[in-house]
N, C-alpha and C positions, 0 to 999 in steps of 0.2 A: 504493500500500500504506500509507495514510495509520494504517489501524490499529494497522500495526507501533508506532508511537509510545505506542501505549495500554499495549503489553508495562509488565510493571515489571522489574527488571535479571535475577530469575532467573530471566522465562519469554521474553524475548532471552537469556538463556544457554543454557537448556536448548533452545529451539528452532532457536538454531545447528548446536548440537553433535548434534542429530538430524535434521538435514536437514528441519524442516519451512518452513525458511525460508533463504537463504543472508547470512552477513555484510556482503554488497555492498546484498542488497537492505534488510538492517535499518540501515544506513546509509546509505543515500541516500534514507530514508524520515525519517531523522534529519535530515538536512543539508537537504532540501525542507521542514521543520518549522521549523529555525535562520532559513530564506529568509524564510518566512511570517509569523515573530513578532519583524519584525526590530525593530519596534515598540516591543517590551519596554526595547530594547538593553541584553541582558542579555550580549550577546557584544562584546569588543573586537575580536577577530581570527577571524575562520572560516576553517576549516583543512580545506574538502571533497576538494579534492586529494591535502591527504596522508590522511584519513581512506577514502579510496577505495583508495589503496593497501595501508592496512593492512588494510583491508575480503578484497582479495583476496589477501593473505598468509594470515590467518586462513582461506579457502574450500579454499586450497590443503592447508591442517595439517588441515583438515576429512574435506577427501577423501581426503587420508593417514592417517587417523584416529591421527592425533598432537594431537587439540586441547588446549589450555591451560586454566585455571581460568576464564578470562572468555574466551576464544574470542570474538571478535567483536561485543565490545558496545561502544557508541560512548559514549565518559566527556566530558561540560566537565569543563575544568578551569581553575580561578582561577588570574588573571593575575598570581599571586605566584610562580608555580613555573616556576622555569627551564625552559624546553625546547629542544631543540640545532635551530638554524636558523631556529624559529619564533618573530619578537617576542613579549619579556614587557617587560610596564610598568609594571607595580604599579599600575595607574590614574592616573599621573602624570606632566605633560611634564617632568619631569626623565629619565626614560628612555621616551619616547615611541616612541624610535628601535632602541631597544637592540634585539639578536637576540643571546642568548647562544649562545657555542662548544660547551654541555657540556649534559645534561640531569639533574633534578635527581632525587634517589634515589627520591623516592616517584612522581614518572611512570614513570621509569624500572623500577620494579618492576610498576606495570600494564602497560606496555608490555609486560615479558616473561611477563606472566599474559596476553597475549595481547587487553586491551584496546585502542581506537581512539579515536583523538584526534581529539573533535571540532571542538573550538574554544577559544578563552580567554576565559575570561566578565568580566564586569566589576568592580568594586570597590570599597569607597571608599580614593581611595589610599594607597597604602603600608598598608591592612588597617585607616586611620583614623576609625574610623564606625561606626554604629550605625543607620544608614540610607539606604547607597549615594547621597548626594547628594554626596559627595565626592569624586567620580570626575572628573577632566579631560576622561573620553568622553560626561560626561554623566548624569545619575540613570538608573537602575532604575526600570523601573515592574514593580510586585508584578502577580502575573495577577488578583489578587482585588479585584472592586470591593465597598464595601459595598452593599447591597439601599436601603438607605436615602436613600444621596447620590449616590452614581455617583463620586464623586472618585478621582483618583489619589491611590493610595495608595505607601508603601516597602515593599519589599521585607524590611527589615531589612539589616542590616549587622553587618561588613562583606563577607560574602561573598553579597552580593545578588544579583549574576548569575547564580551557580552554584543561588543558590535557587528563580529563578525560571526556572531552564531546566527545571529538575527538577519544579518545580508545573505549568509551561504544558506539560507533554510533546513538551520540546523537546530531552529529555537522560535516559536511562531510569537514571542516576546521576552525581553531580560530587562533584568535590571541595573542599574548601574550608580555611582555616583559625579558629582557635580561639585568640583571644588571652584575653580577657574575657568571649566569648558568641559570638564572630564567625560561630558556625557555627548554635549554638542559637537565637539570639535569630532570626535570619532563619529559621530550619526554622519557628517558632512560626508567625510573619506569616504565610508561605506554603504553611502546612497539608502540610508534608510530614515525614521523619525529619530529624534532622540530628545527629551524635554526633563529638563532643572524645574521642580515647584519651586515656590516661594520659601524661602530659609523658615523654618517653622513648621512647614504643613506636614512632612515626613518624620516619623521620630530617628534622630541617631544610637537609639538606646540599641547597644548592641551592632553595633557600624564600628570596625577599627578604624580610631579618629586620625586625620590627617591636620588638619586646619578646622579646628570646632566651630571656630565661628564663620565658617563659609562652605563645610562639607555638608551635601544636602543632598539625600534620592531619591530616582526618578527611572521612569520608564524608560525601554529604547524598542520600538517595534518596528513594524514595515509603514504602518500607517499610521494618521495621524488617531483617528475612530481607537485604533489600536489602545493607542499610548491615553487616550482619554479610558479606556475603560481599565487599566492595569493600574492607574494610577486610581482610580474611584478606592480600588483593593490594598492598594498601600498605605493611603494617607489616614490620617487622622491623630486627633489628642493621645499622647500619652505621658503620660504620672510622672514616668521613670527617665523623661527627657525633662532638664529644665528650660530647655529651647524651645518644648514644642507648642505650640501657640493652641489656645481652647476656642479655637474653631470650627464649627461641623464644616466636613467636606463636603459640597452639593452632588449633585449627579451629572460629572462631569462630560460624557457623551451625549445626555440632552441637548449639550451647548450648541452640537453642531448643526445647525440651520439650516447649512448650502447657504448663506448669505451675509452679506457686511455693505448694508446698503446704511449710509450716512455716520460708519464707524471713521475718523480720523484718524489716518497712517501719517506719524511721523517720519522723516528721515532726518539722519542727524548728519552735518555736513562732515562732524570731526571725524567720520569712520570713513572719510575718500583719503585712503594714505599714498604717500609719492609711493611709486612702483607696482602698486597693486596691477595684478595681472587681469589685461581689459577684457578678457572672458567676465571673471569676477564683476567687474563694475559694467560691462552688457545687462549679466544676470541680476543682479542689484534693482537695472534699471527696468528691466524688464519685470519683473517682479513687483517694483510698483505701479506700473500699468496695468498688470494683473488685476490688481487689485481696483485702482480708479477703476476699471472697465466693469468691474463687480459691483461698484455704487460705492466706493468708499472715497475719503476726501484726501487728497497728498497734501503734508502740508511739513515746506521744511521746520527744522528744529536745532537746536545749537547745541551741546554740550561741551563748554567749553574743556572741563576738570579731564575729559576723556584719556588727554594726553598722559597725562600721572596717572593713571589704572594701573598699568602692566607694571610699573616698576615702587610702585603704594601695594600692590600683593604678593612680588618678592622680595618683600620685609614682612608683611604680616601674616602669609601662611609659612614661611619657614620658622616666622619667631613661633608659631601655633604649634607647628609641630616639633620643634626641640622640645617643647615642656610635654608634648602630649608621647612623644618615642623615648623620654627617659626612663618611663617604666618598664621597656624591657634591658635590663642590667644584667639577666643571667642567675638572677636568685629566686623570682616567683613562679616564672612558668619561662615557654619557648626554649631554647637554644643555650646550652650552661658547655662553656669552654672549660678545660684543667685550667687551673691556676696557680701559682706561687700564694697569692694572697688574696685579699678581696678588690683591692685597688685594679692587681692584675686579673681579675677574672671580670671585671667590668671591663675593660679595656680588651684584654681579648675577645670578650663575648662580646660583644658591639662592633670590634672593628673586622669582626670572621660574619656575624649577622645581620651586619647593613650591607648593600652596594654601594657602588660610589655616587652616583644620584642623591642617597637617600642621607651620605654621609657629607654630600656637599651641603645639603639644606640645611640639617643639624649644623652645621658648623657655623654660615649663614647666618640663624636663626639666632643660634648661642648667642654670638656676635651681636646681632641690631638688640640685643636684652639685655648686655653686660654694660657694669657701671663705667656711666662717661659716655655712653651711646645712645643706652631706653630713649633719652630724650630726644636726641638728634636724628635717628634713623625710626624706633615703633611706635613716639608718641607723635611724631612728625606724619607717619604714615598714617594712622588712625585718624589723625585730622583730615588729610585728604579725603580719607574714605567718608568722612560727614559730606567734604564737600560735595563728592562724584554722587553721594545720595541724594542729596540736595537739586544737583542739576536734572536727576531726574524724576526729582517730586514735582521741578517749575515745570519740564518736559509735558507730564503726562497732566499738567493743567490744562494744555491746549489741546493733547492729542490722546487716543485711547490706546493704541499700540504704536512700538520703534518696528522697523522693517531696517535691518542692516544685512552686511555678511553673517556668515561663521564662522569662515576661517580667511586666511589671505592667500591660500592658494589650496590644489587640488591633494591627492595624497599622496607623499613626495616616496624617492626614492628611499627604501631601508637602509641605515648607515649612514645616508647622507649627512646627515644632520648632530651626529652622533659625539662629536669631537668639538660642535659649537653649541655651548650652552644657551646662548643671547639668541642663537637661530631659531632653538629649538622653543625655548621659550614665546617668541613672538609668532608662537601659532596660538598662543591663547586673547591674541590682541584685541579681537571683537569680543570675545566670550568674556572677560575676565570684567571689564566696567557692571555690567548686571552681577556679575555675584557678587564682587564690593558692595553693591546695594542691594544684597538681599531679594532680587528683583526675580520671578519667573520667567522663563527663555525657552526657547521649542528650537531646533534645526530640522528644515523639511526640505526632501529632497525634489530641488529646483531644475535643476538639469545636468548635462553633463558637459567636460571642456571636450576641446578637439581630440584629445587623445583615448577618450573614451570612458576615463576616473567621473566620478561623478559630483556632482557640486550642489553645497546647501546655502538655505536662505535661513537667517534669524529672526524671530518675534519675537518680541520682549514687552512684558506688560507690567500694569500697577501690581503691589503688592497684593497679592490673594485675589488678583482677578484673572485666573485659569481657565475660567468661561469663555471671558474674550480672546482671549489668546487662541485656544484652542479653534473657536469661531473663525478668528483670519487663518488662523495655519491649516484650516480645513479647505477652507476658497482657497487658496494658495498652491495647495496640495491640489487641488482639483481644475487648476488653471493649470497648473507646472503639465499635468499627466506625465508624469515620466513614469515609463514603463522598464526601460531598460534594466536587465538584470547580469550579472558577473557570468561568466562563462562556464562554471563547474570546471574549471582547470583539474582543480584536484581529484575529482573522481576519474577524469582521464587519464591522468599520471598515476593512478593506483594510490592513494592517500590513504 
């Protein structure tokens, strides 16, 4: 039943729950798809045994027609998110080993929506990347070759696994996270949706934290209907988050209308950067035509602060995560080196179970916090961050969504980029101003460049207006029509 994989998550939902299909069989059509593209290694851990089981707990609520909101559809999910019994790793031999006790609040809410855990996809570790080559299991390879050179390409990062289980139809939805882009900038590369809530709406309880005050997650599917209804099952209040905000989530696939007649699209002039590749800014503009031609208003918008984003978040997610990765030292859990002493057995254990990514940010991080500095480099940067919120509280006075890029180019070559830190980084340049502010963001796939990689469009909306958002990136999505899908290289090469 290889075609079960071609489903996208609503019509694996809806064919569950009407018996055109049973949950055992749309999971193990899943899990022989996981087998076949193992290629990608987009998965750490495969979990067909317990996804089998939950396959027929779902068959059973079926035939008792008691089904739940996702009834038997089979989720990756990123290897940041605790799950009770089944190794999480963050992508990193500091907890290689680890199987936590407890499951973390946003599996834990698809689980009782009645999704199936397919597997835990890969990373770059601890959520550090911008193109899955920082993983200790190994790079991502994107499904999409270009037409031109054939090279492997990334995925995007840092939720690369879960992007590319979702692109090769190896995963009819995942989940991912969202620090700086983590979720968007890989949706772009991999021609599929990928959407950041609002910092709040998702609980982190039970998320290996990277940057607490701007890690936030979020769906990544084929569509946009998709990603509205994964996330209906994610989100909500919980106790055990002091972050997470006592807001009922609405019924966020209602929102989609087919229409945005007299919603006002912002575009903001500070995301047209010198060099940007005129594919990109085509698609850009093209994409707000889309939309006027849908009935909606264009209407530009300034953000000035835009500039200081990318270098206002590397100060304040690195200072985030030095205090949040000094818990693993090699004495409570993960990864414990021999040692001479206890000085030397932190020292070894940390500098055997970070990579160098993860040990540059720490260092980074240490740094903009130590005295003589906090001031000048993380209280400097947290000002800024008031400000780039500011600019778009005045922003969405006049307009209801931003319409920019997602990234500043297609999905580059692997390695390229690997030996420039500043390169690698300024793929997060669109992405990263919205999660400074807290702000919700979607990537929908818009079209494709000359070579054949595919390319996304951004929306970004008011605080906890998910509705709208989802509303344009539905027209959007529905104007774009891109169909095109990656080639299945890998199943031809024997993967």
């Amino acid at each position: 039943m290889a075609d079960l994989t071609d489903l996208t998550l609503a019509e694996a939902r809806d064919g569950v729950r009407s018996g055109t299909f049973s949950a055992t069989e749309l999971t193990q059509a899943h899990i022989d798809a996981v087998e076949g593209a193992r290629g990608l290694n987009a998965f750490i851990t495969e979990t067909p045994e317990r996804a089998l089981a939950m396959a027929a707990d779902s068959d059973a609520r079926v035939a008792a027609n008691d089904p739940r909101p996702m009834e038997g559809v089979p989720i990756a999910i990123k290897d940041l998110f605790c799950t009770d019994g089944v190794r999480t790793t963050a992508g990193s031999h500091i907890l290689e080993n680890f199987t936590p006790p407890y499951e973390s609040s946003v599996t834990q809410n698809i689980w009782d929506a009645g999704g199936v855990l397919l597997g835990k996809t890969n990373l770059d570790e601890f959520a550090m990347g911008s193109s899955n080559e920082n993983s200790f299991f190994g790079p991502v390879e994107n499904p999409w070759r270009a037409a031109d050179d054939g090279q492997s390409r990334v995925p995007g990062g840092s939720s690369g696994g879960s992007a590319a289980a979702v692109a090769a139809n190896i995963a009819p939805g995942a989940i991912g996270t969202d620090t700086g882009g983590s979720i968007r900038q890989p949706a772009a590369f991999t021609g599929i949706v990928g959407m950041k809530p609002t910092y709040g709406r998702c609980s982190r309880w039970g998320t290996v934290a990277f940057a607490s005050s701007l890690d936030q997650a979020g769906p990544m599917t084929r569509t946009v209907q998709d990603a509205a209804i994964l996330l209906e099952s994610m989100a909500g209040f919980d106790a055990k988050d002091s972050t997470s905000v006592d807001i009922a989530a609405p019924k966020f696939e209602a929102a989609l209308t087919g229409e945005v007649k007299g919603l006002k699209i912002g575009i903001p002039d500070e995301y047209r950067l010198d060099g940007m590749p005129s594919e990109i800014e085509a698609l850009w503009t093209q994409g707000a035509e889309w939309l006027r031609d849908a009935g909606a208003e264009i209407v530009p918008v300034s953000l000035p602060m835009t500039q200081y984003a990318l270098p206002a978040y590397y100060i304040v997610a690195p200072a985030e995560a030095s205090s949040n990765l000094a818990r693993y030292d090699g004495i409570r859990y993960g990864l414990r080196e021999d040692a001479e002493d206890l000085t030397d057995l932190y020292e070894t254990t940390r500098a055997s179970g970070f990579g160098g990514e993860v040990q540059r940010r720490i260092l980074i991080g240490t740094y903009a916090l130590s005295a003589g500095y906090y001031d000048a480099y993380y209280l400097k940067a947290q000002k800024v961050r008031t400000r780039i919120a500011e600019d778009f509280r005045q922003a969405f006075e006049t307009v209801d969504v931003l319409l920019t890029p997602t990234a500043p180019s297609e999905a580059f070559v692997a390695g390229s980029k690997s030996d420039d830190p500043i390169a690698m980084y300024l793929n997060d340049v669109f992405t990263v101003p919205g999660s400074m502010a807290g702000l919700p963001g979607i990537s929908v796939p818009a079209g494709n460049a000359a070579n054949g990689l595919p390319l996304g469009l951004q929306i970004l909306a008011k605080p906890f207006d998910e509705q709208t958002l989802f509303r344009a990136a539905h027209v959007l999505e529905m104007a774009a029509g891109v169909t095109a899908r990656p080639t299945q290289w890998w199943k031809e090469a024997g993967a």
